[in-house]
N, CA, C and O of each residue as an XYZ file, in Angstrom:
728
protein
N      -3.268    -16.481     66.017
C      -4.467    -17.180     65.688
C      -5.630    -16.683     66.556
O      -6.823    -16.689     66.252
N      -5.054    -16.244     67.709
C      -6.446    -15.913     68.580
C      -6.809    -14.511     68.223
O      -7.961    -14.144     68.453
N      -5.985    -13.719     67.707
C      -6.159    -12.216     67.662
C      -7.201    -12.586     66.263
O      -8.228    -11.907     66.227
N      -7.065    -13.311     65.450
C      -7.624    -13.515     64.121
C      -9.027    -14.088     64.285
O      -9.910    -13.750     63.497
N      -9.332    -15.186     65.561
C     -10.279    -15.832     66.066
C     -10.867    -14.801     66.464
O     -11.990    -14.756     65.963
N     -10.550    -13.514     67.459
C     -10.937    -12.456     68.010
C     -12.092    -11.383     66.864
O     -13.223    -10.963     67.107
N     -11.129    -11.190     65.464
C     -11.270    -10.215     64.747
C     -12.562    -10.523     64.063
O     -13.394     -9.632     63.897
N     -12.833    -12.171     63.518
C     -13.659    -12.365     62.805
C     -14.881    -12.960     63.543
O     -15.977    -13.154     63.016
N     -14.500    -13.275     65.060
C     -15.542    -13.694     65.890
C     -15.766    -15.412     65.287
O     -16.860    -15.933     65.070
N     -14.351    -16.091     65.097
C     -15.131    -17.324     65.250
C     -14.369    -17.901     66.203
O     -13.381    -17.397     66.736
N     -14.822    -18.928     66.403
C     -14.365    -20.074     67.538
C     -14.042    -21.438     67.187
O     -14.851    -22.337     66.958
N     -12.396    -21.526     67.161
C     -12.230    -23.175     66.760
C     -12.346    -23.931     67.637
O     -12.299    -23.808     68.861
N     -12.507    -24.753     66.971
C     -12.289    -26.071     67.676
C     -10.686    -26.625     67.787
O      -9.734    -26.007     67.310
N     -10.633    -27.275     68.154
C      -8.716    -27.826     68.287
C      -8.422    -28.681     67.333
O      -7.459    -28.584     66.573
N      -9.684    -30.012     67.348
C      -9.674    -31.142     67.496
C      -9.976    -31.072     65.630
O      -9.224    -31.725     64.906
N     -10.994    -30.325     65.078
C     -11.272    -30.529     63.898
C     -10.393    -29.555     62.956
O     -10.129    -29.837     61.787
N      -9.908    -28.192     63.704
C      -8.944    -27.099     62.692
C      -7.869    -27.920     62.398
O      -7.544    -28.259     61.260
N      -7.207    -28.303     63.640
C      -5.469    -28.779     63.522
C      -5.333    -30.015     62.980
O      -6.182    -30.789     63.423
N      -4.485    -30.567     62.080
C      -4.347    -31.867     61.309
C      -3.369    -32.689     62.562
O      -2.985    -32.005     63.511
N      -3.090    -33.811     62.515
C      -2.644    -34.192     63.574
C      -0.733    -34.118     63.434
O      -0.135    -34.429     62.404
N      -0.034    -33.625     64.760
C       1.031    -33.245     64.408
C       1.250    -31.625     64.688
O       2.092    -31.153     65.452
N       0.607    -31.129     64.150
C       0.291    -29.428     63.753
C       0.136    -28.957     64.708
O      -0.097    -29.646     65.701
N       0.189    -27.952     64.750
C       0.954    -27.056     66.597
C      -0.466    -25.675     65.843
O      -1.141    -24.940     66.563
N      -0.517    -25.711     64.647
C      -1.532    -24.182     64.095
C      -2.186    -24.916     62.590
O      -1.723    -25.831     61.909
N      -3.134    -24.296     62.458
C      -4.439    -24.813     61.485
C      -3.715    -23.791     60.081
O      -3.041    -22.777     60.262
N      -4.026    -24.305     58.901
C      -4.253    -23.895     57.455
C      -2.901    -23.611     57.122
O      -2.011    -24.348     57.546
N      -2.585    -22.383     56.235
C      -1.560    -22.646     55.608
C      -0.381    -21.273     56.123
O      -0.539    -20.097     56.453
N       0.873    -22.237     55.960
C       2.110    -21.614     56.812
C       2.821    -20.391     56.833
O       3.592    -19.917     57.667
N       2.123    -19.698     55.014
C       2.960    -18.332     54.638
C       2.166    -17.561     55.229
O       2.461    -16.368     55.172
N       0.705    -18.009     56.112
C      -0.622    -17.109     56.326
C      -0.673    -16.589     58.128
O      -1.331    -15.687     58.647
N       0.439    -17.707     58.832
C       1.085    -17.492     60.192
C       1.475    -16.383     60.483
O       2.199    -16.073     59.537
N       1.467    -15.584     61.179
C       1.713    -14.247     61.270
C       2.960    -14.515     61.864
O       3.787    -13.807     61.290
N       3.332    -14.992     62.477
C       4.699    -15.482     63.297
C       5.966    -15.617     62.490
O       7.109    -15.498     62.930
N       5.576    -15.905     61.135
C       6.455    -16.220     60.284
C       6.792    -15.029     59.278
O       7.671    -15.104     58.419
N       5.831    -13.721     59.538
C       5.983    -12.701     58.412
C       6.889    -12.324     58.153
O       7.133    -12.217     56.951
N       7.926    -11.898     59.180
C       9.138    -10.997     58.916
C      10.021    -12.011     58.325
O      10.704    -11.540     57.416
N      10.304    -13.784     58.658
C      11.633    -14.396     58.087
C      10.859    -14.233     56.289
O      11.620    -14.121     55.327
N       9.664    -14.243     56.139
C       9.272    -14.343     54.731
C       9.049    -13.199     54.259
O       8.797    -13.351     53.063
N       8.978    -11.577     54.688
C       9.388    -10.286     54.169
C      10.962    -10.617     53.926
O      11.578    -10.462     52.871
N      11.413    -11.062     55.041
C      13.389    -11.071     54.902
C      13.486    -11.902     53.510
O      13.855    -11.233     52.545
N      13.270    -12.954     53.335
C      13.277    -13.727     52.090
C      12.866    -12.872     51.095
O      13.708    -12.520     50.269
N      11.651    -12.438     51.004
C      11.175    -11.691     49.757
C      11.895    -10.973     49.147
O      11.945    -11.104     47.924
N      12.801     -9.837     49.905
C      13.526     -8.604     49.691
C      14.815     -9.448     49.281
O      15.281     -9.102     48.196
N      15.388    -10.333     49.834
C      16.641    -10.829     49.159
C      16.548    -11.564     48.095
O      17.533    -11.615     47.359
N      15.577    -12.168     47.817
C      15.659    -12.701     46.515
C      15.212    -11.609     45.491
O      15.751    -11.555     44.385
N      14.041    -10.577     45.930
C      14.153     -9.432     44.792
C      15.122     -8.890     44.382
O      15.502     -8.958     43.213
N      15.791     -8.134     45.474
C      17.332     -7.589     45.432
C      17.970     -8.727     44.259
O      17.952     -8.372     43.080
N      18.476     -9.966     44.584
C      19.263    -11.205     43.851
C      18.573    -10.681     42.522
O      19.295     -9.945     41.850
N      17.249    -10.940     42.003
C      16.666    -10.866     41.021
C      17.046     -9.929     40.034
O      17.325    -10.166     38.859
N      17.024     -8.380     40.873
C      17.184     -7.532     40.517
C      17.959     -6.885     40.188
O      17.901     -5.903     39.448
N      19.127     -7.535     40.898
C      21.239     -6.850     40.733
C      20.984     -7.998     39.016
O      20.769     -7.431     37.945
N      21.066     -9.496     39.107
C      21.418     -9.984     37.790
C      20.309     -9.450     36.499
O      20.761     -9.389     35.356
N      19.200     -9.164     36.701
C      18.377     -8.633     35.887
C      19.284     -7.203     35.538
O      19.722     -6.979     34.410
N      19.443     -6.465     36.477
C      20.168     -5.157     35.972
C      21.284     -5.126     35.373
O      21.590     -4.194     34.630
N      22.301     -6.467     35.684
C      23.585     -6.227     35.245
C      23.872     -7.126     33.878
O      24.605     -6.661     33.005
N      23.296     -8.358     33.741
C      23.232     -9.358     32.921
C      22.198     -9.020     31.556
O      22.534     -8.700     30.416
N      20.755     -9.227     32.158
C      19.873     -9.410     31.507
C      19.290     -8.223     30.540
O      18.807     -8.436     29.428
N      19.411     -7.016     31.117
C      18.806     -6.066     30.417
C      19.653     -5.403     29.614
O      19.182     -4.941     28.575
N      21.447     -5.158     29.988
C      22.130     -4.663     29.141
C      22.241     -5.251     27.819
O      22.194     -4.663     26.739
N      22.444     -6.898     28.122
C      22.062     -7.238     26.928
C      21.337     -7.241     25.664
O      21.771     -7.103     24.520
N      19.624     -7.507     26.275
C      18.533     -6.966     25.943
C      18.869     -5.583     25.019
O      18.350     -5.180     23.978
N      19.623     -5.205     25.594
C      19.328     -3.116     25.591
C      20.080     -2.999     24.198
O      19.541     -2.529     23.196
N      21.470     -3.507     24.243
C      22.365     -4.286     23.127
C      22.070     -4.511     21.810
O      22.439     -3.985     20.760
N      21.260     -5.483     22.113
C      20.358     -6.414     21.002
C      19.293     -5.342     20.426
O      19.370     -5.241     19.201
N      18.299     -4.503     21.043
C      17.482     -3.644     20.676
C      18.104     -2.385     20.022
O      17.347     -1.848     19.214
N      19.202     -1.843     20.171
C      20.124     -0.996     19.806
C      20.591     -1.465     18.568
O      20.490     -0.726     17.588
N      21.099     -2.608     18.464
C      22.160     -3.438     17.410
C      20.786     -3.593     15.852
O      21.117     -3.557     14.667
N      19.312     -3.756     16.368
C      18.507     -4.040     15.678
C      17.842     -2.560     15.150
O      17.289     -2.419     14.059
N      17.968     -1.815     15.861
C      17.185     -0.470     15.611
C      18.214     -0.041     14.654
O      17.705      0.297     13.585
N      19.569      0.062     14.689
C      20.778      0.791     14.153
C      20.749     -0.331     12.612
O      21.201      0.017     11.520
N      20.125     -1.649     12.898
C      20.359     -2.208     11.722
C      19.114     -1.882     10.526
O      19.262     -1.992      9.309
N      17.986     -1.496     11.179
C      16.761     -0.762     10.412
C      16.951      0.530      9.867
O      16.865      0.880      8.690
N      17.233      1.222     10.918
C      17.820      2.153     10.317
C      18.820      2.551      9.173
O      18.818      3.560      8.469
N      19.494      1.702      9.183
C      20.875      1.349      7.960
C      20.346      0.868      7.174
O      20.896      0.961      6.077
N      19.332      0.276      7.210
C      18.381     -0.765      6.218
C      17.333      0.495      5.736
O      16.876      0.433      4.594
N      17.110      1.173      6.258
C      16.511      2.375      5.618
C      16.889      3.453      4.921
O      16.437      3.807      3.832
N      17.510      3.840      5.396
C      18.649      4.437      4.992
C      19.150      3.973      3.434
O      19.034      4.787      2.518
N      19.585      2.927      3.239
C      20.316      2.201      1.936
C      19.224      1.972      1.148
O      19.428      1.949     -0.066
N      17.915      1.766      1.622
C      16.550      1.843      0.506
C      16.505      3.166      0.320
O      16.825      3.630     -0.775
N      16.166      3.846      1.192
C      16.092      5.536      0.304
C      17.226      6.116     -0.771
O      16.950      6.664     -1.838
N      18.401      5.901     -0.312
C      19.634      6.069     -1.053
C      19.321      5.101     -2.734
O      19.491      5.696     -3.798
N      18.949      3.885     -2.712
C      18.798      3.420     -3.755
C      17.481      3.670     -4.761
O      17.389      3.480     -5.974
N      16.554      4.138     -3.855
C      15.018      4.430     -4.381
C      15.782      6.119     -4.957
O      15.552      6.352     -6.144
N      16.341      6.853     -4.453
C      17.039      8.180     -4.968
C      17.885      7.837     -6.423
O      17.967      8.524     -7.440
N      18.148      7.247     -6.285
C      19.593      6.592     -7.329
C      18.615      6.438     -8.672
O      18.388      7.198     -9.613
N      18.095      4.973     -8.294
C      16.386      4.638     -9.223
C      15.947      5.975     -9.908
O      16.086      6.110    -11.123
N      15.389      7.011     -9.086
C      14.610      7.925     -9.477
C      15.591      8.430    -10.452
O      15.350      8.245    -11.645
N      17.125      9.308     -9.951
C      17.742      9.936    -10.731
C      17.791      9.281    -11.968
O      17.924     10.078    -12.896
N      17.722      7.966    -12.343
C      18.430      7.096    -13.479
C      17.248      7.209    -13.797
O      17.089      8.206    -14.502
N      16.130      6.531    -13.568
C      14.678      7.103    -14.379
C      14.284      8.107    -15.048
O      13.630      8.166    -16.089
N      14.906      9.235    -14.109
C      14.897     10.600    -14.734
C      15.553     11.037    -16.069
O      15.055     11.666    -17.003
N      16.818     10.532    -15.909
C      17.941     10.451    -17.359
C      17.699      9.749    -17.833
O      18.029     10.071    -18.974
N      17.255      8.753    -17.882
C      16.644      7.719    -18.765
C      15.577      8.565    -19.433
O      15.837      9.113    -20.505
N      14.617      8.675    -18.969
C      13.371      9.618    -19.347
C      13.994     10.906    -19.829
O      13.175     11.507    -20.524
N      15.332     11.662    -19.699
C      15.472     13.025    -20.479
C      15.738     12.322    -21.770
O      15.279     12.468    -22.903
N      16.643     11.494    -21.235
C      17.857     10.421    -23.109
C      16.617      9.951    -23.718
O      16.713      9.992    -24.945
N      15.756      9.623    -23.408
C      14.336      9.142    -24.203
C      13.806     10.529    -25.330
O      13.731     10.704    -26.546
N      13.547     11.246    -24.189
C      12.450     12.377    -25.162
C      13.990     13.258    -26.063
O      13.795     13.858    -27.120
N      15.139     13.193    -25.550
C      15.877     13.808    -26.395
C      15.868     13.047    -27.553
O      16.035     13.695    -28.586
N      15.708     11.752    -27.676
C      16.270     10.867    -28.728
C      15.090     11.371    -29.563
O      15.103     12.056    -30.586
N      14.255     10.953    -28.998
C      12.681     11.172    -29.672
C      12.696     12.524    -30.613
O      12.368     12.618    -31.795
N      13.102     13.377    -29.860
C      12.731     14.752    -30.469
C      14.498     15.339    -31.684
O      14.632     16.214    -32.540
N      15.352     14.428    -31.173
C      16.263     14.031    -32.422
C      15.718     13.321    -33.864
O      15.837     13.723    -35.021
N      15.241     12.422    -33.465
C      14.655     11.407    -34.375
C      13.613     12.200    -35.421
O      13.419     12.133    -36.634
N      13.214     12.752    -34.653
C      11.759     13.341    -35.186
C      12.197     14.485    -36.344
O      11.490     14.853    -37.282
N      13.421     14.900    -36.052
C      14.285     16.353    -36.746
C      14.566     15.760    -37.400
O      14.364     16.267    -38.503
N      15.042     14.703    -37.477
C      16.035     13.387    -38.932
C      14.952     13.030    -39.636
O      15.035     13.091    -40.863
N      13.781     12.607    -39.051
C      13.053     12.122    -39.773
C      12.227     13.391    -40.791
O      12.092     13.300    -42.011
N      11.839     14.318    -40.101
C      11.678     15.754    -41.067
C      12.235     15.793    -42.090
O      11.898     15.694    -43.270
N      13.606     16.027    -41.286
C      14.853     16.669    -42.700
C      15.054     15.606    -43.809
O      15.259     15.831    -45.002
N      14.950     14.313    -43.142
C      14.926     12.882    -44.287
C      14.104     12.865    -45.690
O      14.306     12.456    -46.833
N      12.850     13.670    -44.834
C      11.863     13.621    -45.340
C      11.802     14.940    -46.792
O      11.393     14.857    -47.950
N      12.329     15.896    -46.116
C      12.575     16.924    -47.624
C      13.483     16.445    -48.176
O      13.224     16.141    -49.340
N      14.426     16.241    -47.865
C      15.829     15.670    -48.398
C      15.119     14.721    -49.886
O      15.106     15.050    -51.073
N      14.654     13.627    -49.290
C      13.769     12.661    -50.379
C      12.927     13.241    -50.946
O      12.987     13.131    -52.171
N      11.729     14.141    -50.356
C      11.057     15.116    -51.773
C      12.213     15.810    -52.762
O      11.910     15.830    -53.955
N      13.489     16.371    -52.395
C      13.545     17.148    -53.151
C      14.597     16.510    -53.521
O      15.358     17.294    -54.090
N      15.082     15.275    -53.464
C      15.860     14.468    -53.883
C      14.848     13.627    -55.392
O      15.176     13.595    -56.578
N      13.749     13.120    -54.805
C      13.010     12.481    -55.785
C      12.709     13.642    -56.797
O      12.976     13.353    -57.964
N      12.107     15.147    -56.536
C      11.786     15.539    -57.602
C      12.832     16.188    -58.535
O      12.462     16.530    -59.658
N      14.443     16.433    -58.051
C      15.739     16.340    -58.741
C      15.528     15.469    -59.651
O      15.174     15.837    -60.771
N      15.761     13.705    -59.244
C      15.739     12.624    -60.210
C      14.929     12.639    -61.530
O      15.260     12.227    -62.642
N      13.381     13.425    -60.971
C      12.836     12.812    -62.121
C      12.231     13.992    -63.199
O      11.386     14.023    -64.094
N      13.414     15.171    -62.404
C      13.432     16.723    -63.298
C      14.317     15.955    -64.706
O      13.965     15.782    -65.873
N      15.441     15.653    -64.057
C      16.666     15.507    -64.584
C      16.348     14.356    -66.071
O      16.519     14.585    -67.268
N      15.827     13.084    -65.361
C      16.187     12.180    -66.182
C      15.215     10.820    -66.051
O      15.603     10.030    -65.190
N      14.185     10.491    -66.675
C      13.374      9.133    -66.696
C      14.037      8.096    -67.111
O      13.473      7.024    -67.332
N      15.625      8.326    -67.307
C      16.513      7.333    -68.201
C      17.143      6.469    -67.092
O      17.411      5.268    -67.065
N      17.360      7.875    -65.797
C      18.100      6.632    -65.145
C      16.881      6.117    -63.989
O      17.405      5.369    -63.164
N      15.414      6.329    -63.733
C      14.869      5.312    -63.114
C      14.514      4.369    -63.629
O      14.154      3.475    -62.863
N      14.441      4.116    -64.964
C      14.267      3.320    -65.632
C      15.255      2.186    -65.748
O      14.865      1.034    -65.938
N      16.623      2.524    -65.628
C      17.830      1.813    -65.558
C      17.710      0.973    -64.141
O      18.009     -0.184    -63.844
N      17.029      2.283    -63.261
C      17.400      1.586    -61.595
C      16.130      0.848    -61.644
O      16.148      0.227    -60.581
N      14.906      0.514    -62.324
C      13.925     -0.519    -62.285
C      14.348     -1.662    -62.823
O      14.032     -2.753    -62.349
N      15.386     -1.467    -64.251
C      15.843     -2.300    -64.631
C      16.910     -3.755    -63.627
O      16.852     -4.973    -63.458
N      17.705     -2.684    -63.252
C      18.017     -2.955    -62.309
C      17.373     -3.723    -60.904
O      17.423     -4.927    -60.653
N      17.052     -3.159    -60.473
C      16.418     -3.973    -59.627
C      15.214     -5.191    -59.679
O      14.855     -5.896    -58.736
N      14.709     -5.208    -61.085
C      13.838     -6.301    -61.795
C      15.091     -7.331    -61.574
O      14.830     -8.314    -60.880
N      16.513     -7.210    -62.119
C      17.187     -8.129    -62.508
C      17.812     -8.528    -60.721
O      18.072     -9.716    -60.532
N      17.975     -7.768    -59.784
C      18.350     -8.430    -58.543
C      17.081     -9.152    -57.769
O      17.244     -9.994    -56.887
N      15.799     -8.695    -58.232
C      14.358     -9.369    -57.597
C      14.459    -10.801    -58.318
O      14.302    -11.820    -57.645
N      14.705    -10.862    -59.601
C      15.036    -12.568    -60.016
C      16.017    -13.270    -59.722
O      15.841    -14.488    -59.755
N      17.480    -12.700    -59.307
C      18.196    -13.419    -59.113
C      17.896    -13.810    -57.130
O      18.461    -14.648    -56.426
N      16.925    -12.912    -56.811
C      16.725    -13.179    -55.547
C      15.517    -14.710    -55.339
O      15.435    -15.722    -54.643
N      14.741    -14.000    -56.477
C      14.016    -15.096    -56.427
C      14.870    -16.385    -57.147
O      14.650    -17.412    -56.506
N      15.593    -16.567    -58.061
C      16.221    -17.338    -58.062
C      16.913    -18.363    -57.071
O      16.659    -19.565    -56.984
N      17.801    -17.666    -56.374
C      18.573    -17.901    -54.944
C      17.417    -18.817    -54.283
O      17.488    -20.043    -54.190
N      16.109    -17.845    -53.743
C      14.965    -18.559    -53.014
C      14.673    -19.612    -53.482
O      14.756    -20.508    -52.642
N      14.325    -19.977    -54.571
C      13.530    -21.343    -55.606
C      14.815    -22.720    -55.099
O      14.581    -23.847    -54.661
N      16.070    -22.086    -55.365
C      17.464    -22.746    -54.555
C      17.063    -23.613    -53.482
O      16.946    -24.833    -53.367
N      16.811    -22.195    -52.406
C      17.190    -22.535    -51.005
C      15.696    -23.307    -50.811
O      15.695    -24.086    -49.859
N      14.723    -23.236    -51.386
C      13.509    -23.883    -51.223
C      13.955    -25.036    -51.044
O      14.045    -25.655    -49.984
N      14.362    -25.477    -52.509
C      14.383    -27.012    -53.470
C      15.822    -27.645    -52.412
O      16.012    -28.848    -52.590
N      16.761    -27.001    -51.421
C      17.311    -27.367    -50.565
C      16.825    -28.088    -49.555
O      16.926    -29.232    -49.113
N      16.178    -26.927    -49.274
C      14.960    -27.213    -48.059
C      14.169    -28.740    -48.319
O      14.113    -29.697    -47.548
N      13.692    -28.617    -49.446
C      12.661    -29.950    -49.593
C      13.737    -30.933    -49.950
O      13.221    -32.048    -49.878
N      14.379    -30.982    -50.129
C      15.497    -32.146    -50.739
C      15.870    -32.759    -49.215
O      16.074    -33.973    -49.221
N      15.968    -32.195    -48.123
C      16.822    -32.393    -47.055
C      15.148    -32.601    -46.289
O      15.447    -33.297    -45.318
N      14.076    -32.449    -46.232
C      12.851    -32.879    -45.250
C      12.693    -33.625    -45.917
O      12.486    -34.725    -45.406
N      12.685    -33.566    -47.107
C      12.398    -35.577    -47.853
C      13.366    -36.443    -47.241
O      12.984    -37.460    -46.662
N      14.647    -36.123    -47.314
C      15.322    -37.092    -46.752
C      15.125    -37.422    -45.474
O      15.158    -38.590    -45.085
N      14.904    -36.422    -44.723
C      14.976    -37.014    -43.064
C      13.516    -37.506    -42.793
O      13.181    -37.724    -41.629
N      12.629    -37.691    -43.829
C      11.438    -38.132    -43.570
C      11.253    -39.100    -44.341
O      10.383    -39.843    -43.886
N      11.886    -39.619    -45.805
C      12.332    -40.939    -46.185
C      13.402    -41.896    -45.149
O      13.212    -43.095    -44.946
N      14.383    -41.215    -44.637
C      14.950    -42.328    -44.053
C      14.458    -42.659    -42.401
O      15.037    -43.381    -41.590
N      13.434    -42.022    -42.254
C      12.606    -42.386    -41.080
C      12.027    -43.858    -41.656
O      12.170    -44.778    -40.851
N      11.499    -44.151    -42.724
C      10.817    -45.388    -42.828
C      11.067    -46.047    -43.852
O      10.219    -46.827    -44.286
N      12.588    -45.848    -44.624
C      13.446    -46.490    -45.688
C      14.699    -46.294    -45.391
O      15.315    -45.240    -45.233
N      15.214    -47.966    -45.289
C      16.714    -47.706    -44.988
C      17.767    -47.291    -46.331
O      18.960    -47.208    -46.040
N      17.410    -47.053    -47.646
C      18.221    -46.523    -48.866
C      17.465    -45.276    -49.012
O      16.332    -45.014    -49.416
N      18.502    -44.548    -48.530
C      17.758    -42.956    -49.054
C      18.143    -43.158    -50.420
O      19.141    -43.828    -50.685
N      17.381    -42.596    -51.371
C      17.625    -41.816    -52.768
C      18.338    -40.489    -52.856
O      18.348    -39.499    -52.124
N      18.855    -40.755    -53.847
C      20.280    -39.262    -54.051
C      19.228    -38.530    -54.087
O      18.072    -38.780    -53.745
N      19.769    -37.474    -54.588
C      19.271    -36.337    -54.556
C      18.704    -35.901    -55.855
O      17.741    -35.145    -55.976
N      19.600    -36.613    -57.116
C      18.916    -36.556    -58.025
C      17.154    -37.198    -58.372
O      16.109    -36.886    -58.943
N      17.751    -38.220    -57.604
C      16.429    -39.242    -57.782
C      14.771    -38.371    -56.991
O      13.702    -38.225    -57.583
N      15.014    -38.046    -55.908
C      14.215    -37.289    -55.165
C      13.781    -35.949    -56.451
O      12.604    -35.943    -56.811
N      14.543    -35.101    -56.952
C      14.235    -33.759    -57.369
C      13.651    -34.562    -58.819
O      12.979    -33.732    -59.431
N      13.669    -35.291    -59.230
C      13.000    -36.004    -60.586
C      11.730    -36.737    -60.143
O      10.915    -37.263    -60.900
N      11.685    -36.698    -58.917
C      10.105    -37.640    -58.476
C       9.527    -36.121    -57.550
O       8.457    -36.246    -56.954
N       9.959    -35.306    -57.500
C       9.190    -33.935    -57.338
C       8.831    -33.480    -58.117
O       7.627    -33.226    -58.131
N       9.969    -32.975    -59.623
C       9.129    -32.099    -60.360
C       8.019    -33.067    -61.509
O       7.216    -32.479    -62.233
């Protein structure tokens, strides 16, 4: 304290520095008397700090950062592998496309003379038999429309009913309904 009183040129007092009790003024880690037991402390608890930090704490750490890097990596890894996969199948997908396409396109050509020179065969040959096959098909367009006029008059027979017996408890047959339609 006096070498310190010396250095900065001041001068205590006794009576107002020291609290009562107190053998030295202010604070105890700042005692010069005491440096070396509190260097000795410092270094052993760093050391302490520093053996379980080295042996415990960081291998672990080191572990965990390893275990996570190796798992990104694998995680990268298995996206590129699948983004590769993707592409290849895109790719064959996209050849099987334009092959089909450019199949299609040859069928549809050859379809296409095939029927010119199919139609102008037919109607070298014979106006007897498109005439037969109009005939024909006049008589399956009525029995189609026939069938339809059917499945209509089905149709309305069965929404009358479920819309009569919404607000009449005696439905009417069916006869009765198709005689108050037509």
């Amino acid at each position: 304290m006096k070498l310190l009183s010396k250095i900065l040129g001041i001068t205590f007092i006794p009576s107002i520095v020291f609290a009562e009790g107190q053998k030295s003024a202010g604070l105890p880690q700042m005692d010069i008397s005491t440096f070396p037991s509190q260097l000795f402390w410092l270094v052993v608890t760093f050391l302490i700090l520093y053996v379980f930090m080295s042996k415990y704490v960081i291998p672990s750490l080191r572990t965990t950062i390893e275990e996570r890097k190796d798992k990104i990596l694998g995680d990268i890894n298995e996206a590129e592998a699948v983004n590769n996969q993707a592409s290849l199948s895109l790719k064959e997908y996209d050849d099987k496309l334009n092959s089909a396409s450019n199949r299609s396109s040859e069928i549809i050509t050859s379809s296409k003379e095939e029927s010119s020179k199919y139609t102008s065969d037919l109607k070298s040959k014979s106006d007897d038999k498109i005439n037969k096959m109009i005939e024909e098909s006049m008589n399956r367009i009525k029995l189609q429309q026939k069938d339809s006029e059917n499945q209509v008059r089905e149709a309305t027979l069965v929404a009358v009913k479920s819309i009569v017996s919404k607000y009449i408890e005696n439905v009417p047959s069916d006869d009765e309904i198709s005689k108050k339609l037509n």
